[in-house]
C-alpha positions in Angstrom: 13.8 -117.7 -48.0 15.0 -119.5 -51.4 17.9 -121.0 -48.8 15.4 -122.8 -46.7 13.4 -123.8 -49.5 16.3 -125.3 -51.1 17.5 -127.1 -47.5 13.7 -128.4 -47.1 14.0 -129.7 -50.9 17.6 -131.2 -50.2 15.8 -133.1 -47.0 13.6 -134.4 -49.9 15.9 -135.8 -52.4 18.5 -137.7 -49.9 17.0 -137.7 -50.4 17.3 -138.4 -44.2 17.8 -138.9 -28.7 17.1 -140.4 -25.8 16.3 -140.0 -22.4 16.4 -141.8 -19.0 12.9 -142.4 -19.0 10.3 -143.2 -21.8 8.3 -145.4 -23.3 9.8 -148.3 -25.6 9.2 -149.4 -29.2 10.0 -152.0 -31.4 12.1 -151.2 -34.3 14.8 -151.6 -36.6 17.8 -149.1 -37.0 19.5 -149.4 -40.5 23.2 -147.6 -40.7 24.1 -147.3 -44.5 26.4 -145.1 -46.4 25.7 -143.2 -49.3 27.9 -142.2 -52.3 27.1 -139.5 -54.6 28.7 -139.8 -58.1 32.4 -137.5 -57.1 32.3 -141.0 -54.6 31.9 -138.5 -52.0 30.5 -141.0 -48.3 27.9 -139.8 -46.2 26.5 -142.0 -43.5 22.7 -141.9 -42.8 21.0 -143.9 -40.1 17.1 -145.1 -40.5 14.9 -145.6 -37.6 11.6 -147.4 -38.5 8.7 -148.2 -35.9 5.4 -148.9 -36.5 4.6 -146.4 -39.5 7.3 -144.0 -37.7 10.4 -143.0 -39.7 13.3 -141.2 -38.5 16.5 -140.3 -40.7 19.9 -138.9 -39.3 22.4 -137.1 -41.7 25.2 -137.1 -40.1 27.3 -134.9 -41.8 24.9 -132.3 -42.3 23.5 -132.1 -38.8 20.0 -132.2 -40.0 17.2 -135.4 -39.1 14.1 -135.9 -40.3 11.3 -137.9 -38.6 7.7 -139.2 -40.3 4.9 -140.5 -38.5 2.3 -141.7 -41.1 -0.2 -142.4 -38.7 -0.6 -139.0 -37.1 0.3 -137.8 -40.4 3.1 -135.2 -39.3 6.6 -134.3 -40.2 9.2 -133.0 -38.1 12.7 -131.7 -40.0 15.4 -130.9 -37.4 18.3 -129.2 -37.9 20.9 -129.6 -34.5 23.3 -127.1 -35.6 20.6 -124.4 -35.1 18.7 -126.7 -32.4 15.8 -125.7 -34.6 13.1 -127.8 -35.9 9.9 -127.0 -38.3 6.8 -129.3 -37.8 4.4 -129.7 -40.8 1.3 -131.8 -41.8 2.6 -134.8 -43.7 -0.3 -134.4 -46.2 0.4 -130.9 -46.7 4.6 -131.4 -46.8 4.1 -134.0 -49.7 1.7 -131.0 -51.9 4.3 -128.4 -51.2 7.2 -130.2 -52.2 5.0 -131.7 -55.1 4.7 -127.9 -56.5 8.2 -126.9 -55.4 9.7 -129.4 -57.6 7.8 -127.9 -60.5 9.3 -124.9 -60.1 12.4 -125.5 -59.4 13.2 -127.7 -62.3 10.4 -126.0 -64.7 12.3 -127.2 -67.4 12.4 -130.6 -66.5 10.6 -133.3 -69.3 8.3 -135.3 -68.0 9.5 -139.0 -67.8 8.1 -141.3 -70.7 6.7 -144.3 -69.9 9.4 -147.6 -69.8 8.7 -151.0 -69.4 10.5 -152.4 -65.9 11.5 -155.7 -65.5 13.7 -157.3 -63.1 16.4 -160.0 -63.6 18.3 -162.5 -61.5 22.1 -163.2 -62.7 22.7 -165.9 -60.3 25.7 -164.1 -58.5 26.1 -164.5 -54.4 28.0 -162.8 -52.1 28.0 -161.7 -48.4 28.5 -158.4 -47.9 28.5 -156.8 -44.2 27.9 -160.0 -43.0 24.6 -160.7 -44.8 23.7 -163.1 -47.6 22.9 -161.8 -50.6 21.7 -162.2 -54.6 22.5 -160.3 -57.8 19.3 -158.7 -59.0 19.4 -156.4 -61.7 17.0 -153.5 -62.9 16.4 -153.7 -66.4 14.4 -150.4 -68.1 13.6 -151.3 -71.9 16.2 -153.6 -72.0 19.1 -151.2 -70.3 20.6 -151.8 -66.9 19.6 -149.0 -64.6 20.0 -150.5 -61.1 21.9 -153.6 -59.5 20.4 -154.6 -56.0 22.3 -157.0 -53.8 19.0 -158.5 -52.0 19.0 -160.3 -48.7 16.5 -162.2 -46.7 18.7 -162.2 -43.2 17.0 -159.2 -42.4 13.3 -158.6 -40.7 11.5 -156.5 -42.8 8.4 -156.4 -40.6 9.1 -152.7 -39.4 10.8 -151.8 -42.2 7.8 -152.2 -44.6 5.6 -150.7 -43.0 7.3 -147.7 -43.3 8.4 -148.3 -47.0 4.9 -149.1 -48.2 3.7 -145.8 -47.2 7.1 -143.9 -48.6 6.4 -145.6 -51.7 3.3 -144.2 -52.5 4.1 -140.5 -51.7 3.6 -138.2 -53.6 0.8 -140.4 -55.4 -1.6 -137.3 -56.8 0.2 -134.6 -56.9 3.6 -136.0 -59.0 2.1 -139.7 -60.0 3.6 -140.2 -63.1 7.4 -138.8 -61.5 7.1 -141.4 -58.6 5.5 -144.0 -60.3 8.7 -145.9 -62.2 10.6 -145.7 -58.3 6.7 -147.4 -57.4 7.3 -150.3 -59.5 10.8 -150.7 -59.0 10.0 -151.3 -55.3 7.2 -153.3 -55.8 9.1 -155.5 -58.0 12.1 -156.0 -55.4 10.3 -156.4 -52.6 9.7 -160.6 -53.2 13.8 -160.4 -53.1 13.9 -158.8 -49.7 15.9 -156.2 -48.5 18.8 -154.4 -50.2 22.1 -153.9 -48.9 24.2 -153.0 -51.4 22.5 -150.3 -54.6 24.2 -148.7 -57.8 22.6 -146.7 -59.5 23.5 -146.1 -63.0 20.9 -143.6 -64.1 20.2 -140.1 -62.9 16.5 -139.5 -61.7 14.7 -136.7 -63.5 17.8 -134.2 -63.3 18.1 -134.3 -59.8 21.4 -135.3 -57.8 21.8 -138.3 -58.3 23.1 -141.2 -55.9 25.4 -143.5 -56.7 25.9 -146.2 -54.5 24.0 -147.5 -51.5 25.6 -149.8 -48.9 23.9 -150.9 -45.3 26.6 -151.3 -43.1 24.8 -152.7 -40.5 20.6 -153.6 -39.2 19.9 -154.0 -35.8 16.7 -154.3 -33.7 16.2 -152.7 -31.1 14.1 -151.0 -28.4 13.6 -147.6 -29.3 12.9 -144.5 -26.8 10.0 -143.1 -27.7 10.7 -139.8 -28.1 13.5 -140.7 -30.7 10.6 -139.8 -33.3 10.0 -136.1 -31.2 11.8 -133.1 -31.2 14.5 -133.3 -28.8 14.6 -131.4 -25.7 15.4 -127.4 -25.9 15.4 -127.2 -29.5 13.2 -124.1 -30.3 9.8 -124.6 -33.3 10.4 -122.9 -36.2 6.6 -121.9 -38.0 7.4 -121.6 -42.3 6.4 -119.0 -43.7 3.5 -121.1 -45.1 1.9 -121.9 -41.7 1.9 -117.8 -40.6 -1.1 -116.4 -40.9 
C-alpha cells in the first residue's frame, strides 16, 4: 500500500488517445523535457483545453488528466492498463495530509520577499523569442525563466490559474511562494526554458525545464478519458 502511495505522491511532485470518431477541442499541446539534478532527461507532454489538463510521462508509462470543471482526476498507469479516478477536491486534501506525513520533519518555509528582475539578455531557443527574467528571493537567485510571447496562452492559463491555487487551504503557506512566483511571471508570458537553483521544501528537486515544442491543435475528446479497455482501480480510500 506504501508503493502506491508513494507512485500517487511521485504523480504529484513531477511533479505529469484517440479514436476514429469523437468530438473535437481546442487546445494546446506543450512537449518539454525535464532534467532532474544527476541531468537525467525525461520528456513530458501537456494537453490543456478549456480547464482540462492532461500530462504524459513518457518514460514511466504513467498520465495524468484534470478536469477542473467537473472537478475529477484520472491517474493512468499503461503498463498495468490501470487507471484510479478520484474527486479533484478530495485528491488535493489527501495529498495535502500525505505530504505531512511523509516528510513530518519537514520546516515549514519562512516567509521571503519575491521579486522579479529583467537582465536584458535575448535569445531564441526552439524557435521562440525569448527574455532573461530572473527570480530573485531576498536578494538570492533562485530561478532564471526564459519568457516568450510567441506562444497563445489562452488555453494554457486557464488551466494554470486553477493549478496555481491548489492546494490553497489545506498546504497555503507551502504553495504560496510557487503562487507568487507565477503570478509575477505571468506579465512576461510563457516560459520555455527554467533552472532552478533551489530545492523545494526537501522534495526532488528539478533542475532544468525546456519546451521543445507548442502546438495547437484539435484535440479528441476523449484524450482527457480513460482510454479504452483499461480496467478502474477504487483506492483504498473510496471502499467502503
Amino acid at each position: 500500500m506504501k508503493g502506491k502511495k508513494q507512485l500517487l505522491l511521485g504523480w504529484l511532485i513531477l511533479l505529469l488517445i484517440t479514436v476514429i470518431h469523437g468530438k473535437t477541442l481546442a487546445g494546446v499541446v506543450v512537449e518539454q523535457v525535464v532534467k532532474d539534478k544527476d541531468g537525467s532527461p525525461s520528456k513530458i507532454l501537456l494537453y490543456f483545453s478549456d480547464y482540462q489538463f492532461r500530462t504524459d510521462h513518457a518514460e514511466g508509462g504513467l498520465s495524468t488528466v484534470m478536469d477542473f470543471k467537473g472537478d475529477w482526476l484520472l491517474m493512468i498507469d499503461h503498463r498495468s492498463k490501470n487507471y484510479v479516478e478520484v474527486k479533484l477536491s478530495q485528491w488535493e486534501k489527501e495529498v495535502a495530509k500525505q505530504l505531512k506525513k511523509e516528510f513530518p520533519g519537514m520546516k515549514k518555509p519562512k516567509e521571503r520577499k519575491i521579486s522579479v528582475r529583467r537582465t536584458g539578455r535575448t535569445a531564441v531557443i526552439n524557435g521562440f523569442s525569448t527574455e532573461q527574467v530572473e527570480i530573485v528571493a531576498d536578494n538570492e537567485r533562485i530561478e532564471e525563466d526564459w519568457m516568450t510571447r510567441d506562444v497563445e496562452m489562452k488555453e494554457i492559463e486557464k488551466v494554470m490559474d486553477r493549478v496555481a491555487q491548489g492546494f490553497s487551504k489545506d498546504f497555503q503557506r507551502e504553495m504560496k511562494e510557487g503562487r507568487e512566483i507565477y503570478e509575477k511571471l505571468k506579465p512576461f508570458g510563457f516560459p520555455i526554458l527554467v533552472k532552478d537553483y533551489a530545492t523545494t521544501y526537501g522534495l526532488g528537486a528539478i533542475d532544468r525545464v525546456e519546451v521543445k515544442k507548442v502546438e495547437k491543435r484539435k484535440l479528441k475528446e476523449d484524450v482527457f478519458l480513460p482510454p479504452a479497455g483499461y480496467q478502474k482501480v477504487v483506492p483504498e480510500s473510496g471502499k467502503k
